[in-house]
N, C-alpha and C positions, 0 to 999 in steps of 0.2 A: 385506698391509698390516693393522697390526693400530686396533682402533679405540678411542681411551683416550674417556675420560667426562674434562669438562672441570672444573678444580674453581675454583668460585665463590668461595670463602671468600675474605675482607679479608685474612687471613694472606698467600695467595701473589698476591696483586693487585700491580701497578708503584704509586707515587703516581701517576702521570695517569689509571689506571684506576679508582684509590679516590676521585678528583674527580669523572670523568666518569662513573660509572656512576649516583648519585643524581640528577647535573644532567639525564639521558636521560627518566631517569621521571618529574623533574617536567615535563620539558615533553611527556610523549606525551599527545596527547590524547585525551579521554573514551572514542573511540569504538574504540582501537587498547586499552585497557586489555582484557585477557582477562574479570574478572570485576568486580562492585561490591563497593567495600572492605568490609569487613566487618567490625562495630562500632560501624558509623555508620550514622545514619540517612539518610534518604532519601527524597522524593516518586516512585515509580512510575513518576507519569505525567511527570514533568519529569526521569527521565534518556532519554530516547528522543524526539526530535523525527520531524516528518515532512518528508520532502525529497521533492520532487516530483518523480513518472515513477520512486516507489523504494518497495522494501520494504528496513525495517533493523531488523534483529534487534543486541540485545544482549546478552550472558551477562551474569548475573547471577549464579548458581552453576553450576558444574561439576564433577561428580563421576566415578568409575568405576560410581557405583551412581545416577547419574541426572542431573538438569541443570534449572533455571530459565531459561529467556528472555524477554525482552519484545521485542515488535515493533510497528512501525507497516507501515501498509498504506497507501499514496497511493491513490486513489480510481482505479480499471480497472487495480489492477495485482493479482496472484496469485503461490503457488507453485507450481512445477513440480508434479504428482500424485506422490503418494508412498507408501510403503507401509510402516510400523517396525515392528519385533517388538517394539514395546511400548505399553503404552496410552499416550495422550497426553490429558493435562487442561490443556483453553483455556477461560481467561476473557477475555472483553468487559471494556476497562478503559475504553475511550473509543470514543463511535461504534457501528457495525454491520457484525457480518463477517458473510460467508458461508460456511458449511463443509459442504465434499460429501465423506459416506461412503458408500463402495461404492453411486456414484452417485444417494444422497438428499443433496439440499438442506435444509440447516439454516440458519435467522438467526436470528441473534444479537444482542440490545440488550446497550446498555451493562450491566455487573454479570450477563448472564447466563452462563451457560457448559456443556461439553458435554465427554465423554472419549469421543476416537478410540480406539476399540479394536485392540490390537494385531493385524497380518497385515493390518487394513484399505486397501482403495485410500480418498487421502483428498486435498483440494483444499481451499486455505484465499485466499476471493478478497475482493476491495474493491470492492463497488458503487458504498461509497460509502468515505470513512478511517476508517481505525479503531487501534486498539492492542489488541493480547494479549498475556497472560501463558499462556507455555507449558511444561507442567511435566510430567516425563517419569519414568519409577521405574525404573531396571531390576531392582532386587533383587526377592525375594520371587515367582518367576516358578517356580511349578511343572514339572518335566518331563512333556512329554504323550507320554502312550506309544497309539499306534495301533495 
């Protein structure tokens, strides 16, 4: 079976597709959008709410050569430990996180922030709520020869 690539274009659309496919996307909501439109401005801390018994991350940019997120943390909630091959720079947008690299405890007030070194084990928890912006690079990453 062979596997074709679908083509999007308004040229081979039916009319009911060329209706229904603007109607889709005004009504997905905020949080099913992949990224923040871009162009337009924006408050930070007022696209990402906090729902409770939840961590919610939103993309904000996404690349091949890195990524933006912001997230809220409900107060005793965490992420799984984790380890990326790349650094990670988190700011403090609202509130106090807590982030454990290669098992040191770091806090964080609002406006601070800290870069997870790439290969590290790292843990990013809620004592108390908070919001971060998480900002990831992958380009520019040297080959390490041992």
């Amino acid at each position: 079976m062979s596997k074709r690539k679908k083509d999007y274009s308004d040229a081979n659309k039916t009319p009911t597709e060329k209706k229904t496919a603007p109607r889709l996307a005004s009504i997905l909501p905020d949080a099913i959008k992949l990224e923040q439109e871009k162009g337009k401005t924006f408050i930070i801390l007022e696209i990402i709410e906090y729902i409770p018994n939840s961590v919610v991350i939103k993309t904000i940019i996404k690349k091949t050569t890195g990524n933006v997120t912001v997230s809220s943390f409900d107060s005793g909630e965490a992420l799984t430990e984790k380890n990326s091959p790349f650094d990670t720079f988190i700011q403090v947008i609202d509130g106090k996180a807590e982030i454990v690299i290669n098992g040191k405890s770091h806090g964080l007030d609002t406006g601070e922030s800290i870069i997870i070194p790439a290969h590290a084990n790292n843990i990013i928890k809620a004592n108390t709520r908070f919001k971060i912006i998480s900002t990831v690079i992958k380009s520019g990453y040297d080959e390490i020869s041992i």
